[in-house]
PAGUTOR-725337 format. One record per residue (C-alpha): x, y, z. Coordinates in steps of 0.02 Angstrom, whole numbers, plus 32768, in hexadecimal, padded with zeros to 4 digits. Example, Ala and Ser with C-alpha at 12.3 -4.5 7.8 and 13.67 -1.06 7.14 Angstrom:
# PAGUTOR-725337
     X     Y     Z
  8267  7F1F  8186
  82AC  7FCB  8165
***
This chain:
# PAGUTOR-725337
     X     Y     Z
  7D59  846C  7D59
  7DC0  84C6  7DDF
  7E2C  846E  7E59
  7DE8  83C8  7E00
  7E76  8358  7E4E
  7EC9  836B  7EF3
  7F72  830D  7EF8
  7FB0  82F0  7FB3
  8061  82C8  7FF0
  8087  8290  8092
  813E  82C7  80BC
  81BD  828F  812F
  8260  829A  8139
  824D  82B5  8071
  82D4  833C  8046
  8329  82D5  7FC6
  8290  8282  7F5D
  820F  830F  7F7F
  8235  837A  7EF6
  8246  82F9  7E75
  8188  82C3  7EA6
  8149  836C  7E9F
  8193  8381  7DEA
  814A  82DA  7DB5
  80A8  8321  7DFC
  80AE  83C0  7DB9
  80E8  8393  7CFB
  8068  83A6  7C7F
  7FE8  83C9  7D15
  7F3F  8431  7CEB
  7F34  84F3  7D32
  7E8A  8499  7DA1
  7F0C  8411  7E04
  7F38  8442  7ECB
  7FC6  83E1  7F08
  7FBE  83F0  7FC6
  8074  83BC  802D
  8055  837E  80C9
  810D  838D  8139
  80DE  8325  81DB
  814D  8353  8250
  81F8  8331  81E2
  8299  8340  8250
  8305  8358  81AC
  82E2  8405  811C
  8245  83AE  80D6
  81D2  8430  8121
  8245  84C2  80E4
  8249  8473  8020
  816C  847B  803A
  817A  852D  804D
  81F4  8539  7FC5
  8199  84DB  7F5C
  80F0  8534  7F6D
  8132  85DF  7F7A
  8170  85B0  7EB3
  80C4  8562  7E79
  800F  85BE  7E9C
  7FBD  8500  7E92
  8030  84BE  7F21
  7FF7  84E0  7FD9
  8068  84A3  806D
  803A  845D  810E
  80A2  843B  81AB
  8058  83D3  823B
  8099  837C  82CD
  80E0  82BF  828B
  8050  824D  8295
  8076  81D4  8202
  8048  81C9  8158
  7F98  81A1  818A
  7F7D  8239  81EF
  7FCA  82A9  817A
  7F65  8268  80EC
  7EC8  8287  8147
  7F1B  8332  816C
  7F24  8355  80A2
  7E7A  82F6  809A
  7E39  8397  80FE
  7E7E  8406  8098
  7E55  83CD  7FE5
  7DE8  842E  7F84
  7DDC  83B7  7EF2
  7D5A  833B  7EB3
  7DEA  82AC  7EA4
  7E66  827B  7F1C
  7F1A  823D  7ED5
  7FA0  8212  7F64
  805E  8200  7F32
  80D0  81D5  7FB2
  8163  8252  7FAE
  81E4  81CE  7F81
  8185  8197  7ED7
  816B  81F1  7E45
  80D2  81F9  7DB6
  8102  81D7  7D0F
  80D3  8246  7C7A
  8042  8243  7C37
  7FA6  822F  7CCA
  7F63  82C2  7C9F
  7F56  82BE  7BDD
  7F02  821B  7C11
  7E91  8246  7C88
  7E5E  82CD  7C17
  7E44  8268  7B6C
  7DED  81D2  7BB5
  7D75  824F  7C14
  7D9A  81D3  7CAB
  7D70  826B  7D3D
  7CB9  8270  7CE6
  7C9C  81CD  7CE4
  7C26  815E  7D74
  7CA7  811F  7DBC
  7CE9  8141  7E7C
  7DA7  810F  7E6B
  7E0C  8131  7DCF
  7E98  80A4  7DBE
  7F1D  80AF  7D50
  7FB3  8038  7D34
  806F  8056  7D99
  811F  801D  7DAC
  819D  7FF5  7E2F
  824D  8008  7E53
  825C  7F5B  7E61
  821A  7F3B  7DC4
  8158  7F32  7D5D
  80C3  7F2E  7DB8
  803B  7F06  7D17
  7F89  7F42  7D4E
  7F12  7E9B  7D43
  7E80  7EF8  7D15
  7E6D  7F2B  7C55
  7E2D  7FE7  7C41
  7D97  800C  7C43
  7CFD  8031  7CAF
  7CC2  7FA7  7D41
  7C22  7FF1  7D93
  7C3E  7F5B  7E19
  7CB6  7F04  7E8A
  7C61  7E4C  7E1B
  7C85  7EA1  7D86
  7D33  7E99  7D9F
  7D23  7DD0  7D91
  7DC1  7D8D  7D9D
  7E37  7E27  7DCA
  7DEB  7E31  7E66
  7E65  7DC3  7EB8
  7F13  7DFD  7E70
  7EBC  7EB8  7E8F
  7ECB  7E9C  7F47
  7F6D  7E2C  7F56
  7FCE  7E05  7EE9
  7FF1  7E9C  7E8A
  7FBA  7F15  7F1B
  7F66  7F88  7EBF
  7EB2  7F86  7F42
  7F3B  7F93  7FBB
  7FA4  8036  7FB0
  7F5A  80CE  7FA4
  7F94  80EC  7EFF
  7F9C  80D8  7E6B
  7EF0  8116  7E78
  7E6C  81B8  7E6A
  7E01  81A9  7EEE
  7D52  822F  7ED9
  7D5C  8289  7F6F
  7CE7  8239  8001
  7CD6  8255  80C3
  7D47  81B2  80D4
  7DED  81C5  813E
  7E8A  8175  8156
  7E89  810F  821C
  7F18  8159  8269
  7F1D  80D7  82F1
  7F67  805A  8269
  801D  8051  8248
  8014  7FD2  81B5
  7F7A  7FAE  814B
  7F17  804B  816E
  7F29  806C  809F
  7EC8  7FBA  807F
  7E4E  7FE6  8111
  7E2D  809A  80BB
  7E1A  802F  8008
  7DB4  7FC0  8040
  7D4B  8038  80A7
  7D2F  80A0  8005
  7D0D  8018  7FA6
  7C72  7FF5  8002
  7C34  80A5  7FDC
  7C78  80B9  7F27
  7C85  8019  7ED4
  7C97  804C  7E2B
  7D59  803D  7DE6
  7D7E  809D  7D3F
  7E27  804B  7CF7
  7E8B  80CD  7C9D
  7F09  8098  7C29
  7FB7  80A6  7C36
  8045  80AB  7CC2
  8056  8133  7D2B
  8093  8120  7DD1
  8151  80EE  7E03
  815C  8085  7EAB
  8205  809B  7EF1
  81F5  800D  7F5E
  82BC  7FFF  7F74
  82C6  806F  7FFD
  8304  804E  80A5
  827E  8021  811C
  81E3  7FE9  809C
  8179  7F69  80DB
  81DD  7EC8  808D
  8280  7F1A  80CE
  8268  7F32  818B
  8250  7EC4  8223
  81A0  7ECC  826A
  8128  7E58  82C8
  8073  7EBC  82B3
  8049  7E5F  8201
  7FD0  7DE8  8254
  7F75  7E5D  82C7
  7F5E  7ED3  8228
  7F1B  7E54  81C2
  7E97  7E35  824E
  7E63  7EEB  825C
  7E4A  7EF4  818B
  7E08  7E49  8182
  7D4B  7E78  81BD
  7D43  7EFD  813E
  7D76  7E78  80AE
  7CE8  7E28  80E8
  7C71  7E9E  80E2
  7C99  7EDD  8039
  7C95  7E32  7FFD
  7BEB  7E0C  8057
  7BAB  7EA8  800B
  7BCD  7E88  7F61
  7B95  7DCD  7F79
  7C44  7D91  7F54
  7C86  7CE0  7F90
  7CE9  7D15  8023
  7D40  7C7B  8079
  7DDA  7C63  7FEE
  7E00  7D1C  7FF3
  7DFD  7D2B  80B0
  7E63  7C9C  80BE
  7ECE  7CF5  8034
  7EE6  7D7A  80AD
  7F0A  7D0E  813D
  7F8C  7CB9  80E1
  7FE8  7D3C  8092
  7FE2  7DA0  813F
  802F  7CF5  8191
  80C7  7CE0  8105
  80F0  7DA7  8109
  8107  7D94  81B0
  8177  7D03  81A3
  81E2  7D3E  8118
  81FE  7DDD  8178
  8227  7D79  821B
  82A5  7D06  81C2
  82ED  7D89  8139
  82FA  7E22  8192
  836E  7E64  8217
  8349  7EB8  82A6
  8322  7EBB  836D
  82A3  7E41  8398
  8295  7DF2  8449
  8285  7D38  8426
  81F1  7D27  8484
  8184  7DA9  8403
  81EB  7D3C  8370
  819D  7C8F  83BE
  810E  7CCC  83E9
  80DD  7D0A  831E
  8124  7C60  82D4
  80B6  7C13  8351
  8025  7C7E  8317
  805F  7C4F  8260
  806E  7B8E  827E
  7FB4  7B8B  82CA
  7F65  7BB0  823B
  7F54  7B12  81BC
  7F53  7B79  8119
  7FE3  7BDF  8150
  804A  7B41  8176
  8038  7AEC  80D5
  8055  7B95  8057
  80F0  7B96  80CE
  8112  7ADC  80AD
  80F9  7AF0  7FFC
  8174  7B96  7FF8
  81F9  7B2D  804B
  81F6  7A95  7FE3
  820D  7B19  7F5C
  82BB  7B7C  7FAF
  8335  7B4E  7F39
  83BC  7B79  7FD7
  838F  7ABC  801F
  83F7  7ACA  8096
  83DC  7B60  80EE
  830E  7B40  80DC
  8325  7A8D  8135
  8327  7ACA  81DB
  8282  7B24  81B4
  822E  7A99  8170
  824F  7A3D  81ED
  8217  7ABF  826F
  816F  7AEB  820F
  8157  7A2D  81F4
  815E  79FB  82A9
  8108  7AB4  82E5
  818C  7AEF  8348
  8194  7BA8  8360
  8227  7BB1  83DD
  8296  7B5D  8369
  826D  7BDF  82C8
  8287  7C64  8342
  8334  7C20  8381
  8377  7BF4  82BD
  8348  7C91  828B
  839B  7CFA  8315
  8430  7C89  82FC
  842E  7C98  8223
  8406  7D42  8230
  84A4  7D64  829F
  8515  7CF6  823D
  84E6  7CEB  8192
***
């Protein structure tokens, strides 16, 4: 069973958390595992701490490319596994003890399945895995868990905390948000069967500066549209009712965008800012989850002005408020 798993980290700008991941890795790891360390480009001593790293541990190999993002370097480790299973830690999070012991006494790498999932954590607090362990040969089988799989608890989304058996698939490095769900779903459609190990594994540090729910952005809505056909087609193909959970998507796409346009700080000309809560206000489901979220805000006060924006659809007054709260408040 040599080189059974390859583990690949992306790394940027990762001198302080890298070795920490690569000891969480490596602990209790089999003689057959290849961890591959993919530097892309990193202006600070990440690519000098690869080397270091593998020169102390035959199993680790280190790569060094110019920086194309996490996508690109992924698909650069992707080239360079040798394993039958694919496991992907971001350099910033660690694995917990245990995953191997596990993988190894539930006999989860022999079984028919084509992703091994297995349960994780986060900075921020749990994350509990909606599916109970065991062995779903299809995407119906999952029943239920389907929907809190791919939103809720992001666990279809990310590309961890997952084994993925080693295809042909790749990572589209055109994307700068969503390309993980796009690669899920896209392997999904190929290898539908989901082996549920149990336990918790994986540690999310989602705390970090610049995460998704911490930084000012305005592509949320565009990505959503590029992953949305695929949702479709997996759904279609696996004769799944696909109108709620595309409109799930929608939705959730719509009220991302809005909570990082009116929580988050940052340049944004007020033009882009009207234009996405205009985008946001024309669609009917996205107005009423918003409605619903703002009747909710126990800070009254500062949520009137956006009811009464969303209520009467008017995208150049969200955008003004929230310059002006954002400045002031």
């Amino acid at each position: 069973m040599n080189n059974a798993i390859s583990v690949i980290i992306p790394c940027y700008n990762a001198a302080d958390t890298l070795r920490r991941a690569v000891d969480s890795v490596l602990d209790g790891a089999p003689a057959y595992l290849q961890l591959i360390l993919v530097e892309d480009g990193s202006p600070d001593e990440t690519g000098a701490l690869c080397d270091t790293l593998a020169a102390g541990d035959a199993r680790i190999t280190a790569l060094h490319r110019h920086n194309g993002g996490a996508s690109a370097a992924r698909n650069t480790g992707l080239d360079a596994a040798d394993g039958d299973w694919v496991l992907f830690v971001d350099a910033d999070d660690t694995l917990l003890p245990g995953l191997w012991q596990a993988l190894e006494e539930s006999g989860a790498l022999h079984k028919d399945a084509g992703m091994i999932l297995f349960g994780m954590t986060r900075q921020s607090g749990p994350a509990p895995c909606p599916l109970a362990p065991g062995l779903y040969p299809t995407l119906p089988a999952l029943g239920d868990a389907l929907d809190p799989l791919l939103f809720e608890s992001g666990y279809l989304a990310a590309p961890y905390p997952k084994l993925y058996r080693k295809t042909g698939l790749r990572f589209d490095e055109s994307l700068k948000i969503n390309e993980d769900i796009l690669f899920n779903l896209h392997f999904l459609q190929k290898n539908p069967a989901i082996f549920c190990l149990s336990g918790v594994y994986y540690k999310q540090y989602d705390g970090r500066t610049g995460s998704l729910s911490r930084r000012l952005r305005g592509d949320l809505l565009d990505a959503e549209q590029i992953t949305r056909p695929a949702l479709a087609a997996l759904l279609a193909q696996n004769d799944l009712p696909a109108e709620a959970l595309l409109q799930k998507s929608r939705v959730r796409a719509a009220l991302n965008q809005y909570g990082l346009l009116t929580g988050c700080k940052g340049q944004m000309p007020f033009a882009t800012r009207r234009a996405l809560f205009a985008r946001i206000l024309a669609d009917r489901e996205a107005r009423a989850a918003l409605t619903a979220r703002l009747r909710a805000d126990p800070n009254r006060l500062l949520a009137l002005p956006y009811r009464f924006g969303v209520a009467l659809r008017l995208p150049g007054w969200l955008a003004l408020y929230t310059l002006v709260k954002n400045r002031f408040l």
